[in-house]
Structures are given as C-alpha cells and as structure tokens.
N, C-alpha and C positions, 0 to 999 in steps of 0.2 A: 379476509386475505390469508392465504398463505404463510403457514410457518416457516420459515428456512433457516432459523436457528442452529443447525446441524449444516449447514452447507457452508463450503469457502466461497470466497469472494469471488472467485470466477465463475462458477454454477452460478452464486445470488446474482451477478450480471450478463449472464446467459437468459437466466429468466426474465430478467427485467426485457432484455431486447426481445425474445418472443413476445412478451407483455406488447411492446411497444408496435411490434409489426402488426397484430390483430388489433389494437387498439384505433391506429393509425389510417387499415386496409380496413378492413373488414366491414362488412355490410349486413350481418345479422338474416344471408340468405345464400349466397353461392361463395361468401367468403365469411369463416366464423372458426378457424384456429389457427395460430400462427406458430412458428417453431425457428429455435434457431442451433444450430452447430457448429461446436466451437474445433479447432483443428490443434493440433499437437503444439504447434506456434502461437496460440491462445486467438486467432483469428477469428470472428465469427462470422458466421452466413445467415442470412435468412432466409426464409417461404412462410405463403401462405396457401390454404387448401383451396380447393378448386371444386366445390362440390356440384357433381353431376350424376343422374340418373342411373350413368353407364360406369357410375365408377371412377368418378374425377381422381386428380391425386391428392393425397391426402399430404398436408402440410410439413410432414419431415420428410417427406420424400424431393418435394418442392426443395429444402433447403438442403438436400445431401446433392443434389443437383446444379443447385447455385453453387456449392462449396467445390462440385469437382469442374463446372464451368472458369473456377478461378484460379484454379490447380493443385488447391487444398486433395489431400492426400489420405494421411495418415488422420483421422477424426477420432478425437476423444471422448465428447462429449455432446449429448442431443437433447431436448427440452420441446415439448407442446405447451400451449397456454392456448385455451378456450377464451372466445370472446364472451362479451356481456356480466364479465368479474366472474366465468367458471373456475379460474385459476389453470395450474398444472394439468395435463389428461396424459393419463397410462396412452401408449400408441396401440391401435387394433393389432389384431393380432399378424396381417400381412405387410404390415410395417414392419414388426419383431423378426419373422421370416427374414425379411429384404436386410434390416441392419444384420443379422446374424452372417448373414451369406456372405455380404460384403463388407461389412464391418466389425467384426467376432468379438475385438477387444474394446469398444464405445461401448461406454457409458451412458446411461440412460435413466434422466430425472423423472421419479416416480412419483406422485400423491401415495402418502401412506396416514394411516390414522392421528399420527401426529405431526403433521406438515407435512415437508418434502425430503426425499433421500435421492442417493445417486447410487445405482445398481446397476453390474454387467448385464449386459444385453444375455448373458449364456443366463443370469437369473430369472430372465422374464423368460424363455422358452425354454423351461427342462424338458430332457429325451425329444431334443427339436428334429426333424428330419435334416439332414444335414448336406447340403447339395451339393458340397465338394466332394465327400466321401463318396456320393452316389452318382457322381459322373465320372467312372473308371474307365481309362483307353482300353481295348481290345487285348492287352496282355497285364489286366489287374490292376495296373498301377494309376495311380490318378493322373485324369487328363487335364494338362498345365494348362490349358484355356479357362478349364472350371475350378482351377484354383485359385486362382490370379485374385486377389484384390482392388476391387475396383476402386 
C-alpha cells in the first residue's frame, strides 16, 4: 500500500475514491485505472480508462470530463490509481500536456520513492511546449480562444 503520510485529508480521500472507482469498475482488460478530480469546492469526480488499440481515453481525462459535464470549473487537484493494488500512477505524458493546457495551476498526485506527493502540473512537464503561447492572432498577441480555460 501506499504511503500517504505527507498528504492532507483531501488528497488521502481523493485517492481513496480513485482506489474505489478501479476497484469497483474495472475489469483487469479494457478498464484497469481509475482517477478522480477534486474542484476548488472540494467536489470530486470520477473516470475510468477506456483502453483501446486506437487510443482509448486514459482515465484522467475520463474524469476531467465528468468534472466539466457537472460544471466543476476551477480543478485543483488529480490522482490515478491502477487496478490490481498497483497503487498511485504518474499520468503518460499526453495527459501532463492536456492538464497543463487547460488546467496550468492543478495539482497532481505523484508516486515518489517514499509514498505519495502532490506536485504542480508545471513540475511534471518542464520547458513544456506551451499552447496558449503558441496560438497567437495575426497581430502577435494571443488568441483569446486558445487561452480560455477550459
């Protein structure tokens, strides 16, 4: 099990509901991570992953979806948990991309050598390409479409 010693009570119960959603769902083949996201209101969402040949979606993406299906907003905080007692999982790296872009300031629970930590999302993608910077209107200045916050 998972250290979480260093974590507050709302992380340690963000993980417990990932825990629960893969534990719950999951199927040990086309579902085997579950994740949840908690919103500035302490609100939490779930997903589970979807995995497919072509690139299913991967289980935080699932719940940053349910969160904005419910009108959750402002996200602070993200967590994966692998089924079969893998614990916590770092997100691939085109999840890290996706939170960065639309989510800059969430937090994001990591496995590190001695348990679990909570780390900005700018810490898991340094010198990230940065896709608001790099959709500028026609006279330089960034285009308010691609900065928006989703």
């Amino acid at each position: 099990m998972d250290n979480t010693t260093h974590l507050p009570q709302e992380d340690l119960e963000l993980v417990e509901f990932a825990r629960h959603i893969v534990e719950a769902n999951g199927d040990g083949e086309a579902h085997t991570v579950g994740a949840a996201v908690r919103d500035a209101q302490g609100r939490m969402f779930g997903g589970i992953n979807l995995y497919h040949f072509t690139g299913g979606p991967c289980a935080e993406l699932v719940a940053l979806g349910h969160a904005r299906a419910e009108g959750a907003r402002d996200l602070a905080a993200i967590v994966a948990v692998g089924d079969r007692g893998r614990g916590v999982l770092a997100p691939c790296g085109r999840d890290r991309q996706i939170l960065l872009d639309h989510h800059p300031g969430i937090r994001v629970l990591v496995p590190v050598a001695d348990g679990i930590r909570s780390v900005p999302i700018t810490d898991l993608l340094p010198h990230a390409y940065v896709w608001a910077e790099q959709s500028a209107a026609p006279d330089g200045a960034p285009d308010p479409a691609a900065t928006q916050i989703l």
